[in-house]
Structures are given as structure tokens and as C-alpha cells.
N, C-alpha and C positions, 0 to 999 in steps of 0.2 A: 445418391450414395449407394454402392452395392450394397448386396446383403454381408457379404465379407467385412467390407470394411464396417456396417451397423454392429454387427456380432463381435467386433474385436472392439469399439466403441463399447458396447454395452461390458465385455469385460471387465475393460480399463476404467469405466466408474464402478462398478461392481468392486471392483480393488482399491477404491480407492486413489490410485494413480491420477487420471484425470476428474476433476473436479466438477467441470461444467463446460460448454463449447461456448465463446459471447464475443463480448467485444472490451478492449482495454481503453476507457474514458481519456482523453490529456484534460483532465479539471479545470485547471487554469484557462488552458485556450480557449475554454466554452464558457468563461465565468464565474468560475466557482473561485475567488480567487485570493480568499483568508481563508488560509487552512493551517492546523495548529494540533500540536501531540500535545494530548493532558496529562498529568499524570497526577497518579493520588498516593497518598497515605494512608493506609490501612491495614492493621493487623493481619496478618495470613488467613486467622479463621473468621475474618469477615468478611475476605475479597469472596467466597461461594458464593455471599448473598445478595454483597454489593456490584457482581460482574454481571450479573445477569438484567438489573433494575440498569445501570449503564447502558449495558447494549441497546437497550430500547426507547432510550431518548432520541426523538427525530435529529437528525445532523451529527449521529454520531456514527462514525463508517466501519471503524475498529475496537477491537476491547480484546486484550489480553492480561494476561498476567503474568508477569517474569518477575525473576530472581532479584531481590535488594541486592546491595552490597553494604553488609556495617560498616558505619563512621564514613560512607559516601556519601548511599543513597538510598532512602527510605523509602520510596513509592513503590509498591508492588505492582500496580493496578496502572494497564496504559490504555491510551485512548488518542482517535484520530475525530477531530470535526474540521467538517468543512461546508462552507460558508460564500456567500458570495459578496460578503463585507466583513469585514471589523469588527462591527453594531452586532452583525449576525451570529457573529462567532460568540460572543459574549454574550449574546441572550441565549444561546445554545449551551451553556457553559452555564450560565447562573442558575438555568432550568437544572441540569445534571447536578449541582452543589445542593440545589433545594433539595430533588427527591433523595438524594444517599444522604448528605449533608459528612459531607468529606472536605477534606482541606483538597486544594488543588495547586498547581501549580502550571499556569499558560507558556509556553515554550513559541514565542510569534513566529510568523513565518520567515526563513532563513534564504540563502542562495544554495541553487542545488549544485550536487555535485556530480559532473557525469564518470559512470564507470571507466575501469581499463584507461586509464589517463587522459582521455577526453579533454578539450577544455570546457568550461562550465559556460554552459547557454539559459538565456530566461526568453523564454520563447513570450512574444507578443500575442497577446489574447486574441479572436477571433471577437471581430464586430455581431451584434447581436443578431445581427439580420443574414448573417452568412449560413445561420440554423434556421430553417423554417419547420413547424408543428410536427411534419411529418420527419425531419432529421430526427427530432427530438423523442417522437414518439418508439422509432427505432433504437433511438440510445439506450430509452429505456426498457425496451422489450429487452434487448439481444444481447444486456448484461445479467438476466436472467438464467438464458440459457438458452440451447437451437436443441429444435428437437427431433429427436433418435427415428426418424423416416427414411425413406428410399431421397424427396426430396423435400429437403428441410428448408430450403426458400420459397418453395411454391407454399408449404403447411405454414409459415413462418407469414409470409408474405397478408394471407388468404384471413391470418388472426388481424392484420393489420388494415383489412381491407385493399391491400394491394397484390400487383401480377407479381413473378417471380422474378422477371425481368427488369422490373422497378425498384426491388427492393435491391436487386443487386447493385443496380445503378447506383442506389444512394448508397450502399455500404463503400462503394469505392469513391464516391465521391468527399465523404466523410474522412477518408482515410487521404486523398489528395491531397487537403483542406488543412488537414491536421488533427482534426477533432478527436479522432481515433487513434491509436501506435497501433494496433493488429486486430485481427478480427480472428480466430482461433480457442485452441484448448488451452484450459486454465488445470496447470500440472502441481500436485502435490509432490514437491521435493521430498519431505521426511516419508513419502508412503512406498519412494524408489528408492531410500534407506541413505536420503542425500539429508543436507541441515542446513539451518537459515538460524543465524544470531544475530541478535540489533547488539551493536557495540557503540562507547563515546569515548570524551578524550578531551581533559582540559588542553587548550589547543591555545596560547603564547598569541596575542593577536599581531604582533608584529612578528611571528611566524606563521601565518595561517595558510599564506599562501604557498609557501614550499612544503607545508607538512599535507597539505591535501592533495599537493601534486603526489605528491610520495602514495598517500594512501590509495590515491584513482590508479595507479599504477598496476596495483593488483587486481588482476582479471577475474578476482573472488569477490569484491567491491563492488557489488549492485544497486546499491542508492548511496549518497551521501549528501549532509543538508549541513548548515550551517544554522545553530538557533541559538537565540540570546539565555544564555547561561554560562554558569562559568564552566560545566562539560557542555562546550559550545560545539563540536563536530561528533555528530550520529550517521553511523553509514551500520549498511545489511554486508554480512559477509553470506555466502551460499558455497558450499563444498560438497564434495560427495560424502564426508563423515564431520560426523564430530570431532576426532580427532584430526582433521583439515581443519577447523575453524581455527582449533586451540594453535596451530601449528601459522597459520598466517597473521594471527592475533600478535604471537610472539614476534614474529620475524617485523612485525610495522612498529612492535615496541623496539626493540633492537635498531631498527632505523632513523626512528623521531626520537630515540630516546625518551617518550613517554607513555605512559600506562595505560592499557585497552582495558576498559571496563566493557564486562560482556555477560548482556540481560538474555539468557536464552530464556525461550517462551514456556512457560508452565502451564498454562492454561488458554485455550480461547473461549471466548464468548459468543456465541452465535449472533449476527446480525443479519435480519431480513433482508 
């Protein structure tokens, strides 16, 4: 890396903008393959105390805090585990209920939904042997972070006990494979003054499939999953403002004829 490009690097974390340089895991394809959004109920002036003993139970990936909605939805407090069973997930879950000792509520895992109207794919897992020790060890260095050098595969490489040469090979081979979707900067939307809302939607199950085509339609639509509840379709809207979110929220109400509930994030929880 030039020093140019290190110096505008070191800015753009500095600002908050870029977040970290790594790699983006496909969970599933490597096994991980019960993964499940929790969600709790807890008064507002508890979730301070209780977001942070959360984030710190092994297998838990995510912890925010967003907005209820009275007479919908009670849970302030959200949560991502993931798991590479069922069994997993549940022991992961019954440990989190023990230390807060909150009520919970398991959302199983759903069919995804691809963005921009896509048709929706469940991609087939990667056999166990397609990762060997050293893919692995990779994965998990370089969702850490690449570090701010002239060259950050040779320094990268040299923590791993490997050439520069080698480690690139595997990054691209991992990325061939599937294992990987990118290897690059992880960018803070709200820090370029853009917004990210998790929104649901009681979803008519003998409509589900024309109301989710509708909703992948929109190129604001960045995840959408399907989960056993009666708000059974949760997707990410990402805009340049907040007043984007509210304005595409509206226009998918208008289309389905049904109600966008939308959890924006109040708080995060830091996870290691």
C-alpha cells in the first residue's frame, strides 16, 4: 500500500467512516448453520445493564437496542447467535436467559431473501474438509482486521506464519469456494450521514410470496429473512437519510397494503 493510500486509510478510521479492513464470513457455507435473532423484554432502564452481560456470552454475534412499538412489540433488547446446531443454539440461549434472566423469545431460522428482487437462493454448505486449519485460521485473523502497513499481506501473512504469496492464495481461494463474499473495508453507513433500519411485517402466508417479491424490488432492501412469527418477514432498509428510510417504508406500505414496523437502532453493544 502507498503511503497515500495508508494516510487516507488512517483518516477514514479516524472518522469513523471505515471501520476495519477483513473479510465477510458466508456462516452457513462453513457450518455455522442455526442461527437465530433473540429478542428480550426488558424495561428501557434495564436494557444499560443488561446489553452489555448479553454481548458477552460466547455465541452471541450481535446486541442492540431498538425502539418497541406499544401493543405490538415489547422487546427492546436484540440479539444474533449463531450456532452450528439447533442443540447449540439453545444452549447458547439458555446460558444468556441464566445470566440476565430475561424472558426471550427464539425467532428459528427463516429463508433468505435476496436484495434488489433477486430470486431467493439457500446456498449448499461447504463439506468440512474444503477448509483446512490454515483457511480457518485466516478466517479468523482477517475478520479482525489488516493492518495499516506499506504491505499488509506480507505483516498479515508473517503473524500467521505464512509468505505473502500464500496468504493471498488462500484469500482468493476462499473467495472461489464461497466461504468468503469479499475481502475489503467494513464502512459505517450513519458516520457518511446515510441510515440502516431493521423493519417487519405481519406477511398473509398465502401471500408471502408476491409481498416479498415486492419488497426485494426495492434497491433499499439489504437483507430480508423469513422467521416463524406472526411479524414473519424482517428485512434491513439502508438509505442515504433517515428520511429515505421513512419514505421507502411508506411507499412498500402503499404496495402490500400492509404495516412496516420499523426498529431503528438505539443503542449497540460492543462484541469482541
Amino acid at each position: 500500500a502507498s503511503k497515500g493510500v495508508i494516510e487516507r486509510r488512517g483518516t477514514l478510521e479516524a472518522g469513523g467512516i471505515v471501520t476495519r479492513i477483513g473479510v465477510i464470513v458466508r456462516h452457513r457455507a462453513i457450518g455455522w448453520l442455526s442461527n437465530a435473532m433473540v429478542v428480550w423484554e426488558r424495561p428501557d432502564e434495564k436494557i444499560e445493564q443488561a446489553g452489555p452481560l448479553l454481548a458477552r456470552v460466547p455465541g452471541v454475534t450481535l446486541c442492540y437496542q431498538r425502539r418497541t412499538v406499544p401493543g405490538q412489540w415489547p422487546f427492546g433488547l436484540f440479539s444474533m447467535i449463531h450456532a452450528r446446531s439447533r442443540p447449540e443454539a439453545m444452549s447458547i440461549l439458555n446460558t444468556a436467559a441464566a445470566r440476565l434472566v430475561l424472558h426471550a423469545l427464539l425467532q428459528a431460522d427463516g429463508r433468505t431473501g435476496a436484495p434488489r428482487g433477486r430470486s431467493r437462493m439457500i446456498r449448499t454448505p461447504l463439506p468440512p474438509e474444503a477448509l483446512d486449519a490454515t483457511d480457518r485460521a485466516i478466517l479468523n485473523a482477517l475478520q479482525e482486521g489488516f493492518p495499516l502497513v506499506p504491505r499488509p499481506f506480507a505483516a498479515t501473512g508473517q503473524s500467521l506464519g505464512l509468505t505473502e504469496e500464500t496468504l493471498i492464495s488462500h484469500i482468493r481461494h476462499l473467495r472461489e469456494i464461497g466461504a468468503i463474499t469479499r475481502f475489503g473495508p467494513f464502512f459505517n453507513v450513519e458516520a457518511m450521514g446515510g441510515a440502516f433500519n431493521l423493519c417487519s411485517m405481519a406477511v398473509p402466508a398465502e401471500g408471502f410470496e408476491v409481498i416479498v417479491t415486492l419488497v426485494n424490488a426495492h434497491p433499499e432492501v439489504a437483507h430480508n429473512y423469513e422467521r416463524s412469527h406472526r411479524l414473519n418477514m424482517w428485512f434491513v432498509l439502508a438509505c442515504e437519510t433517515q428520511d429515505g428510510i421513512d419514505r421507502v417504508a411508506e411507499r412498500i406500505e402503499q404496495e402490500t397494503g400492509l404495516r412496516v414496523l420499523r426498529f431503528p437502532k438505539l443503542r449497540e453493544f460492543f462484541i469482541g
